[in-house]
N, C-alpha and C positions, 0 to 999 in steps of 0.2 A: 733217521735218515729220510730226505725228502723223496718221495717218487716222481719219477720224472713225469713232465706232461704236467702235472702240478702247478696251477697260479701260485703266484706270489703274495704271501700275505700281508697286508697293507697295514692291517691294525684295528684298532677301536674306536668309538666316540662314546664317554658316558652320558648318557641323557635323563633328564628328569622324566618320572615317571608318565605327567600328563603330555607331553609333547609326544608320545605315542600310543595315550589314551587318554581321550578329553573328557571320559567318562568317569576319571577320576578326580575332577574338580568340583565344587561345590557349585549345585545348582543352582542356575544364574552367571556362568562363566562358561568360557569357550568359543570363538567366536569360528572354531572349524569342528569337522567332522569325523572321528576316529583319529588319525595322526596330523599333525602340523607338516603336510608335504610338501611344505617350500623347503624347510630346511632335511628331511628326512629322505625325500626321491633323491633329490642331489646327492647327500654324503651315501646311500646305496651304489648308485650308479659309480660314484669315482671309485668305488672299491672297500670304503670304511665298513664294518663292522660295528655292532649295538650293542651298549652294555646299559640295560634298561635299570635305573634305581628302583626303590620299593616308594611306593607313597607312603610319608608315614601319616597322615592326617585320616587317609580313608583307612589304614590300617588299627588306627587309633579309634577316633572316633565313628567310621562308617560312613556310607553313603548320605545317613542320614543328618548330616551334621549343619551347622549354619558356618557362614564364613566367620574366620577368626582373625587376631593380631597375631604380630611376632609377640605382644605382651601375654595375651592370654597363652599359647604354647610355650613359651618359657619358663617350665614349672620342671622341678626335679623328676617327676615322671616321665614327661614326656620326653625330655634328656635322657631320660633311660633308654626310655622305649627307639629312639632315633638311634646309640649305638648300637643296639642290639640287632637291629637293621642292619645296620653299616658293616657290622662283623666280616661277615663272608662276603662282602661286597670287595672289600677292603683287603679279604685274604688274597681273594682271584687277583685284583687288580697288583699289587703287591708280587707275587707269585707269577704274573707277567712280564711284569716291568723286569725282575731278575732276571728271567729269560730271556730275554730281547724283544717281548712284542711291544710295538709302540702304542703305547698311550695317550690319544693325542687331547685329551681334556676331557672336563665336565662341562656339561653346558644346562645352565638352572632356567628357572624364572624369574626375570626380576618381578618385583614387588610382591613377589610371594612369603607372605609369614615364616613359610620353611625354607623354600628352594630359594628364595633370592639372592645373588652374588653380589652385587654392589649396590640392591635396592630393596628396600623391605618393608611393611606398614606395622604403623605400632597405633594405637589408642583403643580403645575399646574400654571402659570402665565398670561393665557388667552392672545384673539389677535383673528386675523382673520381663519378662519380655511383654507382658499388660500392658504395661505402665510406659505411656508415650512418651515423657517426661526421658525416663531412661534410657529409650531406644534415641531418643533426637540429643540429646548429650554422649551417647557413644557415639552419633553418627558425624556429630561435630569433628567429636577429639580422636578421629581417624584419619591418619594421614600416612603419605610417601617418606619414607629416610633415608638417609643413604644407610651401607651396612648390610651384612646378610643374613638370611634366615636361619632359624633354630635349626634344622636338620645340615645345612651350607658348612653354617661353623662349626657345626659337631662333627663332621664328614672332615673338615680342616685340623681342629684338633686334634681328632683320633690320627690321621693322616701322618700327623708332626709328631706325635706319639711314638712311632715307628720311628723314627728318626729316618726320614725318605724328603729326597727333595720336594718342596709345591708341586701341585697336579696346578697346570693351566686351567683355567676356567672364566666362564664368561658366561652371560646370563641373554636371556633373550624374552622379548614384549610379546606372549604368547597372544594376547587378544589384537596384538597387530599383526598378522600373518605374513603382512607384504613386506615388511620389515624383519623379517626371520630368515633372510635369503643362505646358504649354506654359504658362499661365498664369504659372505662378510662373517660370517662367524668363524668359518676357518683362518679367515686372516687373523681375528682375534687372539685364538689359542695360538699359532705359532709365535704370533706377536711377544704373548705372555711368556712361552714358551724360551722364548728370546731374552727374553727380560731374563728368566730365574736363571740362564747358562749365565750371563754375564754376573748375575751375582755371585753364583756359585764359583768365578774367576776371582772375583774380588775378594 
């Protein structure tokens, strides 16, 4: 029973991990400092709630890692390693939604090898890292695609797993900060949000 005097609880936003630690990106990226607060002070102040994911990159390979593709993480391991992550991410979230708390999406990175929702890079063809040759032919056949990261669609999958409706989600240009306003990105999720009630009519 609730005590009186008591706010009302609003809900959650799931976030990628580096959008409230830039220290978890691969050195050479990050174009803010500690959290991404265009989109972070807003959804605080209106009253949302943080449901922080794990990285799995720094949890996998460490700090010490070079940036990678969606190609290169796309390995039976690392599909491992990403549910096992999600697990209890998955439970909580799950185990809220039954109750009534509102879930109001994930919100990834685009063009992230993991987190990205409808943008992700693939190429990379591995080799020695000496050898010029190798590094300027990976640097080539690195590019943007549409589609989302190894950890997005694992998070998707297991999701669908469950037999649970879609989580809204929507991805965000974390090296563009001014472009990450909390505004447009809540538009997004109800947007989406909106979309999956009328399917679920249909």
């Amino acid at each position: 029973m609730k005590k009186a005097g008591l706010p009302e609880r609003t809900g959650y936003v799931v976030l990628a991990h580096c959008l409230l630690n830039v220290c978890a990106k691969v050195d050479g990226y990050g174009s803010y400092s500690g959290a991404l607060k265009e989109l972070v002070l807003p959804l605080i102040k209106e009253g949302w709630g943080i449901v922080q994911l794990p990285c799995p990159e720094t949890t996998f390979a460490g700090r010490r890692r070079w940036g990678q593709t969606r190609d290169q993480y796309d390995t039976p391991a690392y599909r491992r390693h990403c549910r096992a992550l999600l697990e209890p991410v998955l439970d909580q979230l799950e185990d809220d939604i039954k109750n009534g708390v509102t879930v109001l999406g994930v919100v990834g990175v685009e063009g992230s090898p993991t987190c990205g929702v409808t943008k992700t890079c693939i190429g990379y063809l591995g080799g020695v890292i000496s050898d010029p040759e190798a590094i300027s032919r990976s640097v080539r056949g690195c590019r943007a695609v549409p589609g989302p990261g190894v950890f997005i669609r694992t998070l998707q999958e297991e999701w669908s797993r469950r037999g649970l409706s879609p989580l809204p989600m929507t991805g965000v240009d974390s090296e563009k900060p001014s472009t990450c306003r909390w505004s447009s990105v809540k538009k997004r999720l109800l947007s989406a949000c909106r979309t999956e009630d009328e399917r679920e009519k249909d």
